[in-house]
VOTIRO-699914 format. One record per atom (N, C-alpha, C): atom name; residue number from 1; residue in three letters; x, y, z. Coordinates in pm, 1 decimal. Atoms other than C-alpha are relative to their C-alpha. Example, Ala and Ser with C-alpha at 12.3 -4.5 7.8 and 13.67 -1.06 7.14 Angstrom:
2
NODE   name   resi   resn         xx         yy         zz
NODE      N      1    ala       89.0     -119.0        0.0
NODE     CA      1    ala     1230.0     -450.0      780.0
NODE      C      1    ala       90.0      120.0        0.0
NODE      N      2    ser      -82.0     -119.0       -6.0
NODE     CA      2    ser     1367.0     -106.0      714.0
NODE      C      2    ser      -77.0      109.0       73.0
//
This chain:
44
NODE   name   resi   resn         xx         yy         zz
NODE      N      1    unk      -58.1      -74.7     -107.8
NODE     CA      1    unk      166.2   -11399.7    -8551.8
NODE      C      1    unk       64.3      127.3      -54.5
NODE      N      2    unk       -5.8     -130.1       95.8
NODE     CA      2    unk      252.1   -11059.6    -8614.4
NODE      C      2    unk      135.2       30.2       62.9
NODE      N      3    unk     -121.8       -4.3       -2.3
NODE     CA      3    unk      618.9   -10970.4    -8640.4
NODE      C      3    unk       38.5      100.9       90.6
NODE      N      4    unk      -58.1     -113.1     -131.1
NODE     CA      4    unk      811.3   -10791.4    -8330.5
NODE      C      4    unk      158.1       41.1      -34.9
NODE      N      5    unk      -97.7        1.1       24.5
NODE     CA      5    unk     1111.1   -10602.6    -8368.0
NODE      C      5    unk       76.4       69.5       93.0
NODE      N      6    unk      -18.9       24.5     -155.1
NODE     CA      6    unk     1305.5   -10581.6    -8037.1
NODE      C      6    unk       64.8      126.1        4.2
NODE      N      7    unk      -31.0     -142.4      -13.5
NODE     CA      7    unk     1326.2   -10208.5    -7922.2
NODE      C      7    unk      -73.7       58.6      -57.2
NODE      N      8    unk      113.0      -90.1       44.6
NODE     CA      8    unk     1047.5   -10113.6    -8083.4
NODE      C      8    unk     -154.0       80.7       70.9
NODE      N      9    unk      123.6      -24.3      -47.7
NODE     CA      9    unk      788.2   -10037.4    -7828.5
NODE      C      9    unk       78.5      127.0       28.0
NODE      N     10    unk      -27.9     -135.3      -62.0
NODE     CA     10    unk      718.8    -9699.2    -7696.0
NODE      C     10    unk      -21.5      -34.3      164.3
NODE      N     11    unk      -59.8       -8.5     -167.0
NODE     CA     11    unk      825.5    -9714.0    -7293.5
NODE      C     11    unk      -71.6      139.7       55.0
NODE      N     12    unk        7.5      -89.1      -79.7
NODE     CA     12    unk      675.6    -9384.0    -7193.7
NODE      C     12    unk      -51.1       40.8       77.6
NODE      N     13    unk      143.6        7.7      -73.7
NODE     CA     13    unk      381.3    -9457.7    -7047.3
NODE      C     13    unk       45.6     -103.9      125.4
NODE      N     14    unk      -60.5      122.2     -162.7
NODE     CA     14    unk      516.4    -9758.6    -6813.5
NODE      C     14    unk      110.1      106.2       53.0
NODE      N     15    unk      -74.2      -81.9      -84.3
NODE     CA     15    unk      816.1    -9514.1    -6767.5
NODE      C     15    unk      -77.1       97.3      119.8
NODE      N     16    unk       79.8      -77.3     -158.8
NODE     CA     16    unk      578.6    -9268.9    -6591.4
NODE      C     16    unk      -43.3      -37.1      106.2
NODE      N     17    unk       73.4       73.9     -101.4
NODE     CA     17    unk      386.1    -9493.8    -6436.0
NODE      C     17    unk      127.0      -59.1      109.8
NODE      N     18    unk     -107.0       43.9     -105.3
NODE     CA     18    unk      721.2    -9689.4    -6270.6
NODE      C     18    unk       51.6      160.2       86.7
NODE      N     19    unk     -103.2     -131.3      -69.3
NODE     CA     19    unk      869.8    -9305.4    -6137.6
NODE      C     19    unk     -118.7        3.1       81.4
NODE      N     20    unk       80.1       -8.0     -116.3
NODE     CA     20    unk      521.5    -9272.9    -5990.5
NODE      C     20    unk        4.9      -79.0      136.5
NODE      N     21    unk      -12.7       67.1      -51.9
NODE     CA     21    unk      508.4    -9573.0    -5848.2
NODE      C     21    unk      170.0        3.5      115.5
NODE      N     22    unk     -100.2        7.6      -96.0
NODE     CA     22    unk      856.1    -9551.2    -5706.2
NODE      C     22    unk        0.6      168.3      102.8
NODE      N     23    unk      -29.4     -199.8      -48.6
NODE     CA     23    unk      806.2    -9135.4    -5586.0
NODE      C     23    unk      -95.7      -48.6      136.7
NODE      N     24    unk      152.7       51.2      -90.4
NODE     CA     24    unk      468.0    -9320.7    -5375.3
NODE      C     24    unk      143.8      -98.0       91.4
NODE      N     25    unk      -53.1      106.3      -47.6
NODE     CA     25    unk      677.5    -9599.3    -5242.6
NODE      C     25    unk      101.9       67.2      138.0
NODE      N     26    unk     -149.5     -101.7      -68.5
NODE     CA     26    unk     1012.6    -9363.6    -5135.4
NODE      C     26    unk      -95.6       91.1      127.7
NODE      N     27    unk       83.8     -147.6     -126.6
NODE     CA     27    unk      720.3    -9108.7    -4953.4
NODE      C     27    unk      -58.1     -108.1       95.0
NODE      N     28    unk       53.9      114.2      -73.3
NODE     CA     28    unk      543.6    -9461.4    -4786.3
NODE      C     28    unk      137.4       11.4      117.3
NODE      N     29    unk      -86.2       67.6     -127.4
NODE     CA     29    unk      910.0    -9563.6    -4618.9
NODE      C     29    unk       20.3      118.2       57.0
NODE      N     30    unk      -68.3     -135.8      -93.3
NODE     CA     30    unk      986.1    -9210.3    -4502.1
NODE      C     30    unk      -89.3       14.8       75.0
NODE      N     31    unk       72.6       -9.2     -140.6
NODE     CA     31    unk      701.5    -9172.8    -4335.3
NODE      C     31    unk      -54.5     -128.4       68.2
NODE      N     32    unk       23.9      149.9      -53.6
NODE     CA     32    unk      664.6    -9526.0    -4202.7
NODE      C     32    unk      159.1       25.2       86.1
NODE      N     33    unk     -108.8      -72.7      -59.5
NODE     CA     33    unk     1018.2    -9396.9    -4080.1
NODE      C     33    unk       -9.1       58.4       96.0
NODE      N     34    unk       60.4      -80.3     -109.1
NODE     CA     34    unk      920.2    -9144.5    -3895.5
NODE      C     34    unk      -80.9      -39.4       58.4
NODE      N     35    unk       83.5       40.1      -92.0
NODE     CA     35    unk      646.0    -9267.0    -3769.3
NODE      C     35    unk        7.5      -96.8      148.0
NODE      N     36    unk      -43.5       77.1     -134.7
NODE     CA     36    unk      840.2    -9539.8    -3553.4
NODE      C     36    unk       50.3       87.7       75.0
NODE      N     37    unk     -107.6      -90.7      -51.8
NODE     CA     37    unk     1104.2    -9283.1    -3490.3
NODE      C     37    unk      -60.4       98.7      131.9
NODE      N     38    unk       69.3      -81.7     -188.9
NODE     CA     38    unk      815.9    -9093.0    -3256.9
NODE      C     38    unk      -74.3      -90.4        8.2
NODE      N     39    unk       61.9      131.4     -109.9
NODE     CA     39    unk      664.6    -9415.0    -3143.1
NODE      C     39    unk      137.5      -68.7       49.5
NODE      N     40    unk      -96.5       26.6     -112.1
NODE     CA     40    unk      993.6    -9499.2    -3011.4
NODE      C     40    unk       40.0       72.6      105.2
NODE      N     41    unk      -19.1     -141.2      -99.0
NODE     CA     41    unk     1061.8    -9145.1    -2860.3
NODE      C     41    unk     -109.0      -16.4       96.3
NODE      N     42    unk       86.1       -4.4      -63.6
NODE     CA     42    unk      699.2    -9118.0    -2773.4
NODE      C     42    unk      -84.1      -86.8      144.5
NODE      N     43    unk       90.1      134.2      -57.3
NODE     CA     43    unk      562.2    -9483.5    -2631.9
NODE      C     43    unk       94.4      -54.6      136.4
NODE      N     44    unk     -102.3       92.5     -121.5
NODE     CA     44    unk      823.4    -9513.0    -2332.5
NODE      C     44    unk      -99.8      -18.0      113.8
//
């Protein structure tokens, strides 16, 4: 087994990937937001 030494990985690549992932997510609820916001206005 090949020896690990804790804090040694490089993070920068999952770091990007998680900010993406959360920048996608944050723009999903806002406009899933809005979107009720004029189907509540709109759908009376």
């Amino acid at each position: 087994m090949a020896d690990h030494e804790h804090g040694s990985m490089n993070t920068d690549t999952q770091e990007k990937t998680y900010n993406s992932f959360m920048n996608f997510v944050t723009k999903a609820v806002i406009a899933i937001i809005a979107f009720l916001v004029l189907l509540a206005i709109f759908a009376r």
